[in-house]
TINUTOR-502457 format. One record per residue (C-alpha): y, x, z; residue number from 1; chain. Coordinates in nm, 3 decimals, padded with zeros to 5 digits, always signed. Layout:
BEGIN
c2 / c1 / c3 / num / chaine
Y / X / Z / NUM / A
...
***
This chain:
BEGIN
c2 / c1 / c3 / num / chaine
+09.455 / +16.795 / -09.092 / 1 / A
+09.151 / +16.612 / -09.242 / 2 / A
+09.167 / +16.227 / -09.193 / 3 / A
+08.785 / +16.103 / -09.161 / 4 / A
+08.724 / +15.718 / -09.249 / 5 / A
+08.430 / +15.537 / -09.111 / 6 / A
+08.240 / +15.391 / -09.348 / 7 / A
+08.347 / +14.991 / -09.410 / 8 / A
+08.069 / +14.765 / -09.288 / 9 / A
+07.917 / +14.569 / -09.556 / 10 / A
+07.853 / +14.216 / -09.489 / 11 / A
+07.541 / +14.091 / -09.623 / 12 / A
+07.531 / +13.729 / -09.729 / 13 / A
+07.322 / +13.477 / -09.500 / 14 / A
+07.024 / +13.373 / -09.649 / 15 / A
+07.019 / +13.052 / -09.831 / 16 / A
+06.823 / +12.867 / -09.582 / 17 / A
+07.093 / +12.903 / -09.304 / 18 / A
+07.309 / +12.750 / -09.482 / 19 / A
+07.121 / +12.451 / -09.535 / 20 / A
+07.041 / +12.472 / -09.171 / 21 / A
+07.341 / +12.445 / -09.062 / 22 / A
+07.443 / +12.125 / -09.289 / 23 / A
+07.141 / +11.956 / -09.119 / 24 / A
+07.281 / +12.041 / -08.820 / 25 / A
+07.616 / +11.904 / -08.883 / 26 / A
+07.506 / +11.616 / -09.080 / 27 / A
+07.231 / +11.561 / -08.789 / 28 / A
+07.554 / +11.565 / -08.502 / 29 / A
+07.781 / +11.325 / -08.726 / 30 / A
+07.525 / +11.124 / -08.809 / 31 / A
+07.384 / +11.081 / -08.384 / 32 / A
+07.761 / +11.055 / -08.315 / 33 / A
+07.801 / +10.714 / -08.572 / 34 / A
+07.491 / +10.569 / -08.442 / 35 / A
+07.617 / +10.621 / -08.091 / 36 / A
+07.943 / +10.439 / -08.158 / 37 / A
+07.813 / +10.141 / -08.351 / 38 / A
+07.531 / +10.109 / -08.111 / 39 / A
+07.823 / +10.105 / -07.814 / 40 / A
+08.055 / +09.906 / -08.009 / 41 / A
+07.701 / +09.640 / -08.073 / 42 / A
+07.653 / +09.684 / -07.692 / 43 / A
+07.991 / +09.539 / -07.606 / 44 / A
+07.989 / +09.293 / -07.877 / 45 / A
+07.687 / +09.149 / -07.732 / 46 / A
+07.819 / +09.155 / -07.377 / 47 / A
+08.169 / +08.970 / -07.514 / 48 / A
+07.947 / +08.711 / -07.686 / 49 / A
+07.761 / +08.620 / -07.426 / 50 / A
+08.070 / +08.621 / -07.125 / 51 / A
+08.234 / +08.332 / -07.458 / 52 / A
+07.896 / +08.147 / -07.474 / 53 / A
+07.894 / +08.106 / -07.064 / 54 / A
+08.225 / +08.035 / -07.059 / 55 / A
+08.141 / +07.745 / -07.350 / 56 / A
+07.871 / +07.626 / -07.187 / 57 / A
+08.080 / +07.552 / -06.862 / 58 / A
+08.337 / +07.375 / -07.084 / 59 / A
+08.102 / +07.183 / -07.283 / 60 / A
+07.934 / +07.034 / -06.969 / 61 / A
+08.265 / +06.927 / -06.855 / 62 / A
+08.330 / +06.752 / -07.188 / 63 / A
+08.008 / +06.584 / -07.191 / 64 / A
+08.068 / +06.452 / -06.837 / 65 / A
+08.425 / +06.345 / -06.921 / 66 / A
+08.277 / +06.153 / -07.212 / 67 / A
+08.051 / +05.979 / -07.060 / 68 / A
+08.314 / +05.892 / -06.765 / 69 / A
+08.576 / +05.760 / -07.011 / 70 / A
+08.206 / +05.537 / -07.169 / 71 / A
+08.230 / +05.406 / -06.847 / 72 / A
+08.569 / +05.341 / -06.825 / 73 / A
+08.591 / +05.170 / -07.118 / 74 / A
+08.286 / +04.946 / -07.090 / 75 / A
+08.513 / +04.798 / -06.748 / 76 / A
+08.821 / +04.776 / -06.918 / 77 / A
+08.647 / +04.546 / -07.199 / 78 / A
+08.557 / +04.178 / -06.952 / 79 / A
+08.905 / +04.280 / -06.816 / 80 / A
+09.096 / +04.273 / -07.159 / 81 / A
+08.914 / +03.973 / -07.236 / 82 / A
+09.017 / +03.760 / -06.912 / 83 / A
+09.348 / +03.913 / -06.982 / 84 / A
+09.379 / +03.746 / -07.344 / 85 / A
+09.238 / +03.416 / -07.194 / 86 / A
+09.492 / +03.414 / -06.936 / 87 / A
+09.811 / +03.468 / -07.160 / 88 / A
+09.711 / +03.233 / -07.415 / 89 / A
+09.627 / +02.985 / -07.158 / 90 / A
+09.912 / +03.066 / -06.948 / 91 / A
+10.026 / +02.711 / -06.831 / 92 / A
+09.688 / +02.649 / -06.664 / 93 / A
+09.754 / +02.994 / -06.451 / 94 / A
+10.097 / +02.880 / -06.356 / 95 / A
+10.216 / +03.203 / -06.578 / 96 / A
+10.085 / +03.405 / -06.427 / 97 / A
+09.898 / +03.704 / -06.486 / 98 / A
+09.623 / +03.736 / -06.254 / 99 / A
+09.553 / +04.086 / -06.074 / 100 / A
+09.208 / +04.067 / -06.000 / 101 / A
+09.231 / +04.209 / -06.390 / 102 / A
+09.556 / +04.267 / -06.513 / 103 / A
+09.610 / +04.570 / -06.254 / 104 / A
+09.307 / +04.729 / -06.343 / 105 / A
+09.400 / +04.746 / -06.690 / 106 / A
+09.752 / +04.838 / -06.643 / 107 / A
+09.604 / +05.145 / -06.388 / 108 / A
+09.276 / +05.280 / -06.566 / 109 / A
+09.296 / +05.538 / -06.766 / 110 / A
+09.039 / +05.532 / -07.028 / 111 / A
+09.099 / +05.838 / -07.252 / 112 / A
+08.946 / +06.226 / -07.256 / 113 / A
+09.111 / +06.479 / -07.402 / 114 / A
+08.882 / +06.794 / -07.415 / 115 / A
+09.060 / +07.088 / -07.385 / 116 / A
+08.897 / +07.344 / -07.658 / 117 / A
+09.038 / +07.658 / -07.435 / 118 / A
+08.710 / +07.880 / -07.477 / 119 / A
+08.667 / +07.796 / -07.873 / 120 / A
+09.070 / +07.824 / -07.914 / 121 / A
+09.047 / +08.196 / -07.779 / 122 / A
+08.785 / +08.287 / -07.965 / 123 / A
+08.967 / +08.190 / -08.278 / 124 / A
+09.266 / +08.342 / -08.198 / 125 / A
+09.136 / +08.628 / -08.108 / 126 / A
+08.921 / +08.703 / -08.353 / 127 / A
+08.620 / +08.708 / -08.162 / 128 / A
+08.473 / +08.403 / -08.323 / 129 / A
+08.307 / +08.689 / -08.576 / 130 / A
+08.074 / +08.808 / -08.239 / 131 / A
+07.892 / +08.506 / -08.240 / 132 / A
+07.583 / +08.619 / -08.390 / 133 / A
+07.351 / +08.298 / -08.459 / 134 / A
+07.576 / +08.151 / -08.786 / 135 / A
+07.445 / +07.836 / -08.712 / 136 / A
+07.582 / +07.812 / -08.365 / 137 / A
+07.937 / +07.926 / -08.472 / 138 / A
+07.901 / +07.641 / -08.752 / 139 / A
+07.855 / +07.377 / -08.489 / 140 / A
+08.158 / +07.534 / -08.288 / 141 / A
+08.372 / +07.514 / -08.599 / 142 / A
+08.262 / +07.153 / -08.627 / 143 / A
+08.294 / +06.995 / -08.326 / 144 / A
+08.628 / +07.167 / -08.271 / 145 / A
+08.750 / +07.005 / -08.608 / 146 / A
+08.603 / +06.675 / -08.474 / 147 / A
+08.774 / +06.665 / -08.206 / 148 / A
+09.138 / +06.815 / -08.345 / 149 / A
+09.077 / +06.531 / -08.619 / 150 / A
+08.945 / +06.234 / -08.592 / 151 / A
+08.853 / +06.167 / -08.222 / 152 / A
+09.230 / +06.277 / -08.116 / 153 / A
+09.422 / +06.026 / -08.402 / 154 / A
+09.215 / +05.758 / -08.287 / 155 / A
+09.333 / +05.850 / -07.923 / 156 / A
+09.639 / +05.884 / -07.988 / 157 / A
+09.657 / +05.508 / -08.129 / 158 / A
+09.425 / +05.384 / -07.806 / 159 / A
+09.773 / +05.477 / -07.640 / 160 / A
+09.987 / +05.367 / -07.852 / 161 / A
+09.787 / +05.028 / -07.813 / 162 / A
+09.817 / +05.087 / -07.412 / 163 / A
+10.200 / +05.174 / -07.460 / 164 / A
+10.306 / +04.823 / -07.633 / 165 / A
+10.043 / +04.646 / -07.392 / 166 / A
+10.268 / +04.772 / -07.114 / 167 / A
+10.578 / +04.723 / -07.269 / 168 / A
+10.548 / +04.412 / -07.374 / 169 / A
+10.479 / +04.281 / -06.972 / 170 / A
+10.752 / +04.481 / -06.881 / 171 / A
+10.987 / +04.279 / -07.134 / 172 / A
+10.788 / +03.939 / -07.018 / 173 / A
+10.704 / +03.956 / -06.667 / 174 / A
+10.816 / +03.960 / -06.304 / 175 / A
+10.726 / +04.309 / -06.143 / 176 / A
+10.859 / +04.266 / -05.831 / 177 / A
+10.536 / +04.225 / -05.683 / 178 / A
+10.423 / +04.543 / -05.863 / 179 / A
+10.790 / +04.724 / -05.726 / 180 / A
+10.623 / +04.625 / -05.379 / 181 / A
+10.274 / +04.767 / -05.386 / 182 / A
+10.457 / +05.121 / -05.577 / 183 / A
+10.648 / +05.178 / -05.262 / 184 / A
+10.378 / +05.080 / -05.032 / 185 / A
+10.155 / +05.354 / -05.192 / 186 / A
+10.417 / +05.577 / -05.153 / 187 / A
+10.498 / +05.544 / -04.807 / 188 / A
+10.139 / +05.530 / -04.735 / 189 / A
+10.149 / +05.861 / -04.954 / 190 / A
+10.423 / +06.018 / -04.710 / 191 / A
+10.264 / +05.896 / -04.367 / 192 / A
+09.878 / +05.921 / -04.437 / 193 / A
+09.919 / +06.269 / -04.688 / 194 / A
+09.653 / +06.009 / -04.949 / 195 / A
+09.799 / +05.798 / -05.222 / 196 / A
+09.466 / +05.543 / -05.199 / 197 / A
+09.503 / +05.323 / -05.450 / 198 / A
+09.773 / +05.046 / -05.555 / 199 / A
+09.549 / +04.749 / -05.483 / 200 / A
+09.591 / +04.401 / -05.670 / 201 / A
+09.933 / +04.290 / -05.805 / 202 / A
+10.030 / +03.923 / -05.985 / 203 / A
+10.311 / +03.921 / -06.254 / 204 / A
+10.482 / +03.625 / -06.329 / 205 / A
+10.557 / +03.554 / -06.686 / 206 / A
+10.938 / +03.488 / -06.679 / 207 / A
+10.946 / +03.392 / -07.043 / 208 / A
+10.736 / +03.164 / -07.141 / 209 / A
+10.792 / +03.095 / -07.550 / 210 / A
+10.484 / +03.096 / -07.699 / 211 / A
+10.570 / +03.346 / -08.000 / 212 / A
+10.657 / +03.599 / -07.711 / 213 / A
+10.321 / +03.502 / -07.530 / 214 / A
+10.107 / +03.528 / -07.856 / 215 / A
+10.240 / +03.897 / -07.878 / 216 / A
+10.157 / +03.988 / -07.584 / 217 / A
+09.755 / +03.818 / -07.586 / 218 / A
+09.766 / +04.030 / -07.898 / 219 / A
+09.848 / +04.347 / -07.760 / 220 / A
+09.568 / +04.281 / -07.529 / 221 / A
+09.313 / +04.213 / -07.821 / 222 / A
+09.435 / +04.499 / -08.005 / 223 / A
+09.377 / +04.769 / -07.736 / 224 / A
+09.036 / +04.614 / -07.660 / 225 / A
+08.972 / +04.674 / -08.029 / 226 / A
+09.080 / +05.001 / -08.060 / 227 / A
+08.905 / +05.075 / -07.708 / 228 / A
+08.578 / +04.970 / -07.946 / 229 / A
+08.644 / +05.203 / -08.196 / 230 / A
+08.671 / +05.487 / -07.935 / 231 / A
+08.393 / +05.411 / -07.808 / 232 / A
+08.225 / +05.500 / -08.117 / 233 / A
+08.389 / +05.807 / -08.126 / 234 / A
+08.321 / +05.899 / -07.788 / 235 / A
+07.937 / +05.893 / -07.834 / 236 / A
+08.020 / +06.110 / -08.113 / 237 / A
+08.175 / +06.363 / -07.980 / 238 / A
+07.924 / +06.332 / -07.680 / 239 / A
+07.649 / +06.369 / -07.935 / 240 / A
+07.847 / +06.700 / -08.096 / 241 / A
+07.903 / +06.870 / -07.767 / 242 / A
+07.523 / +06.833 / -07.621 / 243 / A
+07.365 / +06.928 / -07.952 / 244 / A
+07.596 / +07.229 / -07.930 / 245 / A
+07.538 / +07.314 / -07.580 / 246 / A
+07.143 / +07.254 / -07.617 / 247 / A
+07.135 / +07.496 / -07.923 / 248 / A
+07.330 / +07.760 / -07.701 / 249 / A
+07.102 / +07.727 / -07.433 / 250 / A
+06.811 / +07.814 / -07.638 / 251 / A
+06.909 / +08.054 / -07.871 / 252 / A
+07.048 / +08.227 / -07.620 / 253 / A
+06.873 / +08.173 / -07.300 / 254 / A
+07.111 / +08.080 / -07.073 / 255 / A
+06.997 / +07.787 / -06.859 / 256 / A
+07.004 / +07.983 / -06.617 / 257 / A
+07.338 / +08.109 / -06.597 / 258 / A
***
């Protein structure tokens, strides 16, 4: 029996120009696909930098505030420290002892602000600090953070070491049963009213009374009103930093309003 084969198809080539269709094609989809993803990947940066710089703003109006409380605090605390001083190193003519219309306020007031840094710590640990597109503004961030991780928290850091000896040293000198009362008073005033209200004047009596102890302890007093100076100085510093910054953000970025 006769086998009959079909004739094999030939397959003619496709013309040049189909091929370099079909590269533009390709290169045309690839190309639309990489724009897409760095102009989604821009889109969320943008959105990430902004949600930081809110966040920063918030922070840095609380530091500025907390500055300018602590100014305050400080600027009390200084006619205090002085009657203080006066009063230990004339210390017969107040019986010895120290007078609570000033030593309680500076044994209560707390004069120091420690910012926290949260928003500026994330975005260096995270790596995000890189999305902050204005170079300028992420130099400031870089520098006020340093500013305040340096300098401004050494010098507080002495201010209570200053407060610490201060403290200590009428604790080794003086009578605090007076003190002891007005504690427990607050507390039970704490217990039955559900408010702590405040401590309210207390004398200490000196119950030494040699006069190389005293000198140390009108010392400690000048000392911590001299480092108090010194953070003040810091203080308007760091107020200066963190307004600058927080100005700057606000108009290169537009966000008064938020």
């Amino acid at each position: 029996m006769e086998v009959h084969h079909h004739p094999q198809l030939e397959h003619k080539p496709k013309p040049w120009k189909e091929y370099i269709l079909e590269y533009i094609m390709i290169f045309l989809a690839v190309t639309t696909g990489f724009f897409a993803e760095s102009l989604r990947e821009h889109i969320n940066d943008r959105a990430k930098e902004k949600e930081y710089l809110v966040s920063l703003v918030s922070e840095l109006k609380s530091d500025t505030a907390g500055y300018s409380q602590s100014l305050q605090k400080v600027m009390i605390m200084r006619p205090q420290l002085d009657s203080l001083y006066v009063n230990v190193t004339e210390a017969s003519r107040y019986n010895y002892v120290l007078e609570g219309k000033w030593n309680t306020p500076v044994n209560e007031a707390n004069v120091m602000y420690l910012p926290a840094l949260t928003i500026i710590q994330q975005l260096k640990s995270s790596g995000n600090l890189r999305l902050i597109d204005k170079k300028d503004i992420g130099s400031k961030i870089i520098k006020y953070e340093t500013f305040i991780e340096g300098p401004y928290k050494n010098l507080v850091a002495g201010l209570d070491v200053a407060a610490e000896k201060l403290y200590n040293l009428e604790d080794d000198l003086c009578d605090e049963s007076e003190f002891n009362k007005k504690v427990n008073d607050n507390i039970i005033n704490h217990i039955s009213n559900d408010s702590l209200g405040t401590t309210g004047y207390y004398n200490m009596t000196l119950k030494i009374r040699d006069a190389e102890k005293l000198n140390q302890l009108a010392n400690s007093a000048i000392n911590y009103n001299a480092r108090n100076w010194g953070y003040v100085n810091l203080l308007n510093k760091a107020k200066k930093q963190a307004t600058v910054l927080l100005q700057d953000i606000n108009k290169e970025y537009g966000l008064e309003g938020e």
